[in-house]
C-alpha positions as CSV (number, residue, x, y, z in Angstrom):
1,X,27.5,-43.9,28.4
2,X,29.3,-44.1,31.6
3,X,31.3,-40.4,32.0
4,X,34.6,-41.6,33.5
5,X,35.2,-43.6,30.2
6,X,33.8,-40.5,28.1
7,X,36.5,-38.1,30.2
8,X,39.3,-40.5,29.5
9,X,38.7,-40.4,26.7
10,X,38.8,-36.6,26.5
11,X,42.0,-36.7,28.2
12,X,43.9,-39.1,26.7
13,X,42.5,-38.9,22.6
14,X,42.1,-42.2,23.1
15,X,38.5,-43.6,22.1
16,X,35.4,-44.3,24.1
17,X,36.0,-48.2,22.5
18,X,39.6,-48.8,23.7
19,X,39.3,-46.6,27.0
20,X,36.5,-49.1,27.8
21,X,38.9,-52.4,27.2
22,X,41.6,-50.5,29.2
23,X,38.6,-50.1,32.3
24,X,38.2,-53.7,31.9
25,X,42.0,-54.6,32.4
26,X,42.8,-57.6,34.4
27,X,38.7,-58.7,34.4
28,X,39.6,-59.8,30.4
29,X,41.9,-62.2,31.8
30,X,40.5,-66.0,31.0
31,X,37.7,-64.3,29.3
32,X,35.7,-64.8,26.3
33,X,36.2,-61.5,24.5
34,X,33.6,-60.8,21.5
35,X,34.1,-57.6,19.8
36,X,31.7,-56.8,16.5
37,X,32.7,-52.7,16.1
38,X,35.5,-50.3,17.1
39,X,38.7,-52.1,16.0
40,X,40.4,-49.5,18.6
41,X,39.2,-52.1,20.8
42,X,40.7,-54.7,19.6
43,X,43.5,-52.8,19.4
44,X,43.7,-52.5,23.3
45,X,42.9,-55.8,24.1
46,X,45.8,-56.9,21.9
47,X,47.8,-54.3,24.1
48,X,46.3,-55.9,27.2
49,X,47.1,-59.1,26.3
50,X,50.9,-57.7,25.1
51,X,51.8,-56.0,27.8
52,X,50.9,-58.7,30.5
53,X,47.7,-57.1,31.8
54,X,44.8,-59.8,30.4
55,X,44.9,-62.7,28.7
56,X,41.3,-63.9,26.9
57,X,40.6,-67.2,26.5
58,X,39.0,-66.4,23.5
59,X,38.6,-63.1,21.4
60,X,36.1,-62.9,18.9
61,X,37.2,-60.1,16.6
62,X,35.0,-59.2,13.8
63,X,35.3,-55.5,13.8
64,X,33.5,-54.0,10.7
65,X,34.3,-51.5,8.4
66,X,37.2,-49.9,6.3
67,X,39.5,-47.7,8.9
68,X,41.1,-50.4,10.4
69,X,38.7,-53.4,10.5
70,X,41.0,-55.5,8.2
71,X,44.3,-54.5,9.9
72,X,43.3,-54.9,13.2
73,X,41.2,-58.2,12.4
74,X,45.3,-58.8,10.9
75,X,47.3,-58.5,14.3
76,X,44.5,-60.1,16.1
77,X,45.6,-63.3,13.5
78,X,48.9,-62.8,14.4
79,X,49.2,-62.4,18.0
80,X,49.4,-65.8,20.0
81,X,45.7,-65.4,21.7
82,X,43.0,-67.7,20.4
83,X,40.7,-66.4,18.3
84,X,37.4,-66.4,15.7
85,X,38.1,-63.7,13.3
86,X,37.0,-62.9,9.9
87,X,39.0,-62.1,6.9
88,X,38.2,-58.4,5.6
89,X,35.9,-55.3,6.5
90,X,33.3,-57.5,7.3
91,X,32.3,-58.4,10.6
92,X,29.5,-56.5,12.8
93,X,28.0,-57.3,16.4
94,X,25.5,-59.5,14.6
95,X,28.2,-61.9,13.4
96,X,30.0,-61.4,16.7
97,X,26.6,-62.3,18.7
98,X,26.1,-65.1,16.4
99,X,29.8,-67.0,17.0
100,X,29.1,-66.5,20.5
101,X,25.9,-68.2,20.3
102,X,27.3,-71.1,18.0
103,X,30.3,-71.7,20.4
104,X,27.8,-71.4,23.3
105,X,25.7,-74.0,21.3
106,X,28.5,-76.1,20.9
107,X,29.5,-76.2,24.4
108,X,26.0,-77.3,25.5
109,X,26.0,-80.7,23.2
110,X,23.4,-78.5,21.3
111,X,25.1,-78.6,17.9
C-alpha cells in the first residue's frame, strides 16, 4: 500500500513484490527472510544477496503458484544462502508463517 513502492514500480515495470525487497536493501542483511507469495521477490532478494547488497541469515522461500514459484524456489536452492524451501508450486504465507513459527519454536527449547 505504501505509494513510493507502487510508483517504482510504475517506473521501473518492476513489481510491487520485488520493488519492496529492493526498499528493504541493506536492512535484509543478517535477517531472517520469509517469503510465502510473489516469487519476483525472491527473485530480488537473490539479486540482493548476488550483488553484495544483503545477505539473510535465513530465507524462507515457499512462493506459491505456477509462473515461477518452482523456478525461483530452484535458484533459491542453488544460491549459497541458507534456506527452507519447498520443492514445487506449493508453498503459500501459511506454510511460510508456520516454518517461521517452528524454527521460532525450536529456538525457544519449545520443540
Amino acid at each position: 500500500a505504501d505509494e513510493a513502492i507502487a510508483e517504482e514500480s510504475r517506473r521501473t515495470g518492476r513489481t510491487r513484490a520485488a520493488c519492496a525487497m529492493r526498499a528493504f536493501g541493506a536492512r535484509l542483511d543478517g535477517a531472517v527472510v520469509a517469503l510465502g507469495n510473489a516469487p519476483t521477490a525472491l527473485r530480488e532478494v537473490l539479486a540482493l544477496a548476488a550483488d553484495g547488497v544483503a545477505r539473510p541469515a535465513l530465507v524462507v522461500g515457499m512462493p506459491v503458484g505456477f509462473v515461477d514459484a518452482a523456478e525461483s524456489k530452484e535458484a533459491l536452492m542453488a544460491s549459497d544462502l541458507a534456506f527452507v524451501a519447498v520443492k514445487g508450486t506449493r508453498g503459500g504465507s501459511p506454510l511460510a508463517a508456520a516454518t517461521v513459527n517452528a524454527l521460532l519454536r525450536v529456538a525457544e527449547g519449545e520443540a
